[in-house]
C-alpha positions in Angstrom: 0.0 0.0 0.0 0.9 3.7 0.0 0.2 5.8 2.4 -0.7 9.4 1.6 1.4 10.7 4.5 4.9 10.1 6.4 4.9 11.5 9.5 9.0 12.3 10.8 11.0 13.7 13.3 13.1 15.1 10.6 14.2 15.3 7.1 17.6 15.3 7.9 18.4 11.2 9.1 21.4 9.5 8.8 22.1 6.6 7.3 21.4 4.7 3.7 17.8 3.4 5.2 16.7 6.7 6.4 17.9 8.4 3.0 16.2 5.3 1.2 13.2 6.2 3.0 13.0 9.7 2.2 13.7 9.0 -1.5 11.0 6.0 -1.9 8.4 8.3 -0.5 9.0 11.0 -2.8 9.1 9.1 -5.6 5.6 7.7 -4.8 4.3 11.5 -4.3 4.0 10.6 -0.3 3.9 13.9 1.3 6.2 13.7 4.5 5.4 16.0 7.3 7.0 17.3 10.3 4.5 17.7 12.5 4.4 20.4 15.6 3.0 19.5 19.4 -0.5 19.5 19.8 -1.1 18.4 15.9 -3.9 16.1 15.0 -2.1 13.8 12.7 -5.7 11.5 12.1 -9.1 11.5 13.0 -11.3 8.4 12.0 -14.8 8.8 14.1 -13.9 9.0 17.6 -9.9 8.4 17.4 -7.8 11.1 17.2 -4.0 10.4 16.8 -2.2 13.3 17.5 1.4 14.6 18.4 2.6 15.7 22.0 5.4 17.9 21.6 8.1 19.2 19.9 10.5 17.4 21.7 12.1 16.3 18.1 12.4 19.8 17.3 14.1 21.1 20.6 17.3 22.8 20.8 19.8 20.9 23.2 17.6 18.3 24.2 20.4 16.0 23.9 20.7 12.4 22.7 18.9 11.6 19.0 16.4 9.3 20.8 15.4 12.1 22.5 13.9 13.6 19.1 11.5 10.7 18.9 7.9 11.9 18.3 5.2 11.1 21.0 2.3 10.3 19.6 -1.2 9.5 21.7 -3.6 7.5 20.1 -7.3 8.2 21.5 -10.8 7.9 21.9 -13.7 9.4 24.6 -12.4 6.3 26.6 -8.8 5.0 26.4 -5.5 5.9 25.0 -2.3 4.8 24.1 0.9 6.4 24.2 3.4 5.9 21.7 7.3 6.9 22.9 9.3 6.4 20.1 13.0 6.0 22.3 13.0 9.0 24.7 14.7 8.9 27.4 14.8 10.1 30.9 15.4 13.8 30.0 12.6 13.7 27.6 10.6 12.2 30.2 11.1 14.8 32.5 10.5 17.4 29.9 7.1 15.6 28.9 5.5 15.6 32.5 6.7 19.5 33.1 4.9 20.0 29.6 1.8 17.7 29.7 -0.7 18.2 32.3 -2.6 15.1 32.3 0.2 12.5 30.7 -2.0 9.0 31.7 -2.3 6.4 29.1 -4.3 2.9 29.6 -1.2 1.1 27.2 2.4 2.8 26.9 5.1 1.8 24.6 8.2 1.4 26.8 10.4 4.3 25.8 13.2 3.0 24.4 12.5 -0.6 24.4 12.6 -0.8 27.8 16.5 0.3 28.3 18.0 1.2 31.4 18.5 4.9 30.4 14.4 5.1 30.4 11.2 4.6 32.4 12.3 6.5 34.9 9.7 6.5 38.2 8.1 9.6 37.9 7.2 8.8 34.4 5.6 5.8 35.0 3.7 7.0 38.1 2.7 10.3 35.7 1.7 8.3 32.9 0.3 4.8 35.3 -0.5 2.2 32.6 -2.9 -0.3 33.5 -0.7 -2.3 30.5 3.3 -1.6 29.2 4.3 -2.8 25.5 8.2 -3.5 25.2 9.1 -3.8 21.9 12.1 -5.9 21.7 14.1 -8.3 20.0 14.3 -12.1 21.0 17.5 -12.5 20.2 19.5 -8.9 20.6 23.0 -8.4 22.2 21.7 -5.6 24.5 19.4 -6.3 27.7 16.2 -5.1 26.6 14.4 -4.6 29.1 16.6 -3.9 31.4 15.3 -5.6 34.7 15.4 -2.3 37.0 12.8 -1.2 34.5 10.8 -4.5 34.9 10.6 -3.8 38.4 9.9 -0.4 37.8 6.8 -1.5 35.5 6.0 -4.4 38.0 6.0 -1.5 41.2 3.2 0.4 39.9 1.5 -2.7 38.7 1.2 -2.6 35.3 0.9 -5.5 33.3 4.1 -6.1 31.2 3.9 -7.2 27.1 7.2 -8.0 25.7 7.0 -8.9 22.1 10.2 -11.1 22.6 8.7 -13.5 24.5 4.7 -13.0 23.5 5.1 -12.5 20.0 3.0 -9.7 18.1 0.7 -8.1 20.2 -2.9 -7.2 19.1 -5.4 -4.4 21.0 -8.7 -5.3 19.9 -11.0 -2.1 20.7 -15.0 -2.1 20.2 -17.5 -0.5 21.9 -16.5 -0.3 25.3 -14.6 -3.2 25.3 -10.4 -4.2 24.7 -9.4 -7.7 24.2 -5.6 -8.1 24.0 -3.9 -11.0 22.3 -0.6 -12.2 21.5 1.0 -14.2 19.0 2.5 -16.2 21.3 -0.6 -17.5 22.8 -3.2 -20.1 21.3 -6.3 -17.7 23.1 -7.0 -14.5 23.6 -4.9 -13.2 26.4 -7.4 -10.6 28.5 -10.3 -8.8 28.0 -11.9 -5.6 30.3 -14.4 -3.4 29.7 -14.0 0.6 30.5 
């Protein structure tokens, strides 16, 4: 398929894949945007997907992964909240920023690495669920296990697509139903 839109942090990557990226997309007339805090990237009926902040576009904020966009995906009831690989500066910059930073389902910042997840983010964002996107088989320790404790000490329940496979959110009506790869039923379902 082709989407009509790329949404980035910035034009200006490095690398042959980022470059091959950029050139693919323009080829196929994909507009690529660069999108400022607050923006509604999508609406669809009740789901807005928007961007946070302009953390990607900050002077001196540090470390590249720090650019990574934030992205909350949302309807009237529950929300998810995308954090690219921020770390704990970022983290710090999103709660002074954000007022009301909760999510139902956060993607680990930085897959989980020891350099994220601080405390005070997880108790400012409290995630009834945490998706670590990681890699079965990588050289690094993601997730670190401080940050699995972290995750397991304000009780949310941890998804690690290294061990459970793809994991799928369901969403209708009022209801969620989460299932992995990994597992031959679905996993949980709750009502909000």
């Amino acid at each position: 398929f082709t989407p009509d839109t790329l949404w980035l942090n910035s034009k200006n990557g490095d690398g042959k894949d980022f470059n091959n990226l950029i050139k693919h997309a323009e080829e196929l007339n994909v507009e690529i945007r660069i999108p400022e805090a607050g923006e509604t990237l999508l609406q669809h009926e009740e789901t807005t997907i928007k961007n946070l902040t302009n953390l990607h576009i900050a002077p001196a904020i540090g470390k590249d992964n720090n650019k990574s966009l934030v992205i909350d995906v949302s309807n009237r009831m529950l929300n998810f909240l995308l954090t690219g690989d921020i770390e704990k500066s970022a983290e710090e910059q999103l709660i002074n920023q954000i007022k009301d930073i909760r999510a139902n389902v956060l993607l680990a910042p930085h897959h989980g690495s020891a350099t994220s997840s601080s405390m005070e983010f997880l108790q400012a964002v409290a995630p009834k669920y945490t998706v670590i996107s990681a890699g079965k088989s990588k050289p690094y320790t993601f997730p670190s296990p401080k940050v699995i404790k972290r995750y397991q000490q304000i009780e949310s329940k941890i998804l690690n697509t290294a061990r459970d496979g793809t994991i799928t959110f369901q969403i209708k009506n009022v209801e969620m139903k989460i299932s992995t790869f990994n597992s031959s039923k679905q996993t949980e379902a709750f009502t909000y």
